[in-house]
C-alpha positions as semicolon CSV with decimal commas, in nm:
position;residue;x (nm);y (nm);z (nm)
1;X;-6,788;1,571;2,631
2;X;-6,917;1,471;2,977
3;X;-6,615;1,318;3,186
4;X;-6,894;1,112;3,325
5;X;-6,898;0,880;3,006
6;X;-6,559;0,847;2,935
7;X;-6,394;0,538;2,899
8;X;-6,059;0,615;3,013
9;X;-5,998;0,545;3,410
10;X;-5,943;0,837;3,609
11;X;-5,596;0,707;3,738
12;X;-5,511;0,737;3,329
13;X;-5,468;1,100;3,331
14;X;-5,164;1,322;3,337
15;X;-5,101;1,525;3,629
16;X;-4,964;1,870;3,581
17;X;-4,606;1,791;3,672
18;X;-4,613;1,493;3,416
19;X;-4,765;1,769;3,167
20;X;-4,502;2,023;3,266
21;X;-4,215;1,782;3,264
22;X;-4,339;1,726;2,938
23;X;-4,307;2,081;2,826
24;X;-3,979;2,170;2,978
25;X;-3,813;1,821;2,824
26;X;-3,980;1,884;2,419
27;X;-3,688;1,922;2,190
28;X;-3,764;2,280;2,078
29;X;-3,457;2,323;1,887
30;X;-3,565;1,996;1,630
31;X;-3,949;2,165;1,599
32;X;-3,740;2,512;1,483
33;X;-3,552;2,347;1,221
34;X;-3,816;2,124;1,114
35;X;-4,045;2,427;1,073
36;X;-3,746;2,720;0,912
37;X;-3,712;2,387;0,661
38;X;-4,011;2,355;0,541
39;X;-4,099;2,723;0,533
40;X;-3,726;2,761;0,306
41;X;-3,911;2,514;0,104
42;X;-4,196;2,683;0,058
43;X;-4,023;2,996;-0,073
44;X;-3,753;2,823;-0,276
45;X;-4,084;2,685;-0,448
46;X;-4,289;2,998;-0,488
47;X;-3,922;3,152;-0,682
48;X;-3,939;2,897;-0,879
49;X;-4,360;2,950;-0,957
50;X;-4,412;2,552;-0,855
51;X;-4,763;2,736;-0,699
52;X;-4,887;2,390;-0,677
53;X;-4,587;2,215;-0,452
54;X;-4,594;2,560;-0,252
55;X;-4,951;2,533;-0,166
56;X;-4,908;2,161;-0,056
57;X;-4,626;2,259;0,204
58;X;-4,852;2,530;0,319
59;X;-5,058;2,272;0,382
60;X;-4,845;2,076;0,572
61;X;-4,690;2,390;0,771
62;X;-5,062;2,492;0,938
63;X;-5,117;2,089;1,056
64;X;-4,786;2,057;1,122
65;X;-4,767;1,957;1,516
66;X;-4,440;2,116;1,557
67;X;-4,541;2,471;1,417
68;X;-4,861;2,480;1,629
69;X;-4,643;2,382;1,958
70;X;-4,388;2,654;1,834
71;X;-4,685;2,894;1,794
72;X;-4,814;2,810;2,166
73;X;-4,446;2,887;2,328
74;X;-4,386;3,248;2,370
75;X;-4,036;3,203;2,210
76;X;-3,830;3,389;2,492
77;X;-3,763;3,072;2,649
78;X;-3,973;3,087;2,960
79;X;-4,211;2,813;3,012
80;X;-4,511;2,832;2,925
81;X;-4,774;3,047;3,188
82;X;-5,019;2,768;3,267
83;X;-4,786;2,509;3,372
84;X;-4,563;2,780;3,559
85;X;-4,815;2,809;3,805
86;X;-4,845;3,213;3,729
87;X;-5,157;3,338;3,731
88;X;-5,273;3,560;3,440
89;X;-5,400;3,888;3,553
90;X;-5,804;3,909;3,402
């Protein structure tokens, strides 16, 4: 999309420290449970062969916005390398 033609005024945008503030502040520990929940769910459903209540929570696991944040943090705790300001070797 060209910036050019968007609708949204300039002034609208998040700077980086808003972004990073952002980051640092998300409640990590609430997107962990949420996701080792519904991931105990899906097992406790494929023991019991419900293949068709399994699949659904699969489902829900890969959109889920909290597993896709938890797969973008590095899970050591650091923050993450674009918002630290380090630069990644090439």
């Amino acid at each position: 999309m060209n910036a050019s033609y968007s609708i949204t005024p300039k002034g609208e945008k998040l700077a980086n420290t808003q972004l990073e503030n952002q980051w640092i502040n998300f409640d990590w520990k609430k997107a962990e449970i949420f996701v080792n929940r519904l991931q105990s769910r899906i097992a406790k459903a494929v023991i019991q062969s419900k293949w068709s209540l399994a699949k659904r929570m699969q489902y829900l696991l890969i959109h889920s916005y909290y597993a896709k944040l938890l797969a973008t943090n590095d899970n050591t705790g650091l923050i993450f390398p674009v918002f630290s300001g380090l630069k990644i070797p090439s």
